[in-house]
N, C-alpha and C positions, 0 to 999 in steps of 0.2 A: 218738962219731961226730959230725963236725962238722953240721951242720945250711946245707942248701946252697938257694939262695936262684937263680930262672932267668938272674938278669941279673948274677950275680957273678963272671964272670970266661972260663969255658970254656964254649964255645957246646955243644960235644959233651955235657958233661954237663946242659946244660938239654934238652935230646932227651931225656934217659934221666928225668928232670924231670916232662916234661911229660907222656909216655907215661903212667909210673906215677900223675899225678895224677888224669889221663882215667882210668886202667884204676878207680880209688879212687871218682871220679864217677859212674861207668858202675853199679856197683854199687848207689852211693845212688839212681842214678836207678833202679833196676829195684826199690830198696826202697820208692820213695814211691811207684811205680808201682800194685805190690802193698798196699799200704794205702790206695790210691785216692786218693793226692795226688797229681792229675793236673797242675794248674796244675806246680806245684813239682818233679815228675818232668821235664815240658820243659822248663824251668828248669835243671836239671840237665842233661838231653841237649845242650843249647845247649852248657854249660860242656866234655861229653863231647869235641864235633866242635872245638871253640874250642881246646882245648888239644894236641889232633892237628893242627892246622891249624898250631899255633904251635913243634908239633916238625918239623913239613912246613918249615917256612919258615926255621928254624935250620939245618936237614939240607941245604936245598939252598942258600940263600944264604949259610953260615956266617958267620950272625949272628945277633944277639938280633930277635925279635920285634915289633914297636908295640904296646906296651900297648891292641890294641884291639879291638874284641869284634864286628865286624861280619864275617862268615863270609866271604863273599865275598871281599870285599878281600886277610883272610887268604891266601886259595884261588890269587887271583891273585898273590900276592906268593911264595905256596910255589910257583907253576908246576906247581898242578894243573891235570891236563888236564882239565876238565868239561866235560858235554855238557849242554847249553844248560837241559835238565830237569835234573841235578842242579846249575846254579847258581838255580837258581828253589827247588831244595828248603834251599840253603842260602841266600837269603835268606828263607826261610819259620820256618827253625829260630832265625834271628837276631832276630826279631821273638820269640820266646818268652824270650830276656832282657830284652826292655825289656816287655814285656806282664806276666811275674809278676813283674818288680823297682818300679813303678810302679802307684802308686794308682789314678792317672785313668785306665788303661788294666788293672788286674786284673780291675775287676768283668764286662766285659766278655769277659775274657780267661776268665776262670773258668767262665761261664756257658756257653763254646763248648769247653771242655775236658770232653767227657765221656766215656766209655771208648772207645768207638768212637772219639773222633777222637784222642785220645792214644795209640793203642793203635797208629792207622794211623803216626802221627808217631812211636813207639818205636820200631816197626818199620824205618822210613826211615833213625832214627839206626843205630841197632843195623848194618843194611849200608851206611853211609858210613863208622859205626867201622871196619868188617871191610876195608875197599876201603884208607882211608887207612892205618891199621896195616901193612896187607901191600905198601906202598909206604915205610913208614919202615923194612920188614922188610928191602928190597932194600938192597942196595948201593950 
């Protein structure tokens, strides 16, 4: 089976791409969850919504993506309709890739990562998956 790459050629097939990468993510995220790697479970949720975002944005522009990891922008460029609170939750989730990928901002990040408030942010990811999924589901 060839080994298929999001930006090589057929926009439709990085949809199917990105889906399964998120559904792959979504798992590790509920695994570091459960072992109480909180920092690096949002870390993962980010990556969750990021890669829905970028089959959102394939699906309805057919085109490839911008390699770029700020939710938001994503959001805007797929023409999702969001309500003013879930763009606040999507730039809230976009701040947990640069807070566990970065030094000067983990320690901080870590300390505020505790079950309760990872738990509340799982939660949050978990139905923005469920929302954007069932709009990549339509037609």
């Amino acid at each position: 089976m060839e080994e298929f790459h999001p930006d090589s050629g057929d926009y439709r097939k990085s949809i199917t791409f990105w889906i399964e990468s998120s559904d792959r993510d979504f798992q590790t995220m509920m695994n570091l969850f459960n072992s109480h790697d909180y920092t690096w479970s949002l870390f993962l949720g980010h990556l969750v919504i990021e890669k829905l975002l970028k089959a959102l944005v394939a699906k309805t522009t057919g085109d490839y993506p911008k390699p770029i990891h700020d939710l938001t922008r994503l959001a805007v460029t797929g023409q999702l309709n969001c309500t003013s609170g879930q763009l606040d939750m999507l730039d809230m989730i976009t701040t947990f890739n640069i807070n566990a990928r970065y030094e000067d901002y983990r320690l901080e990040f870590y300390r505020r990562c505790d079950r309760e408030f990872t738990e509340y942010w799982i939660n949050q990811i978990t139905i923005l998956r469920q929302w954007i999924k069932s709009l990549l589901s339509n037609s």
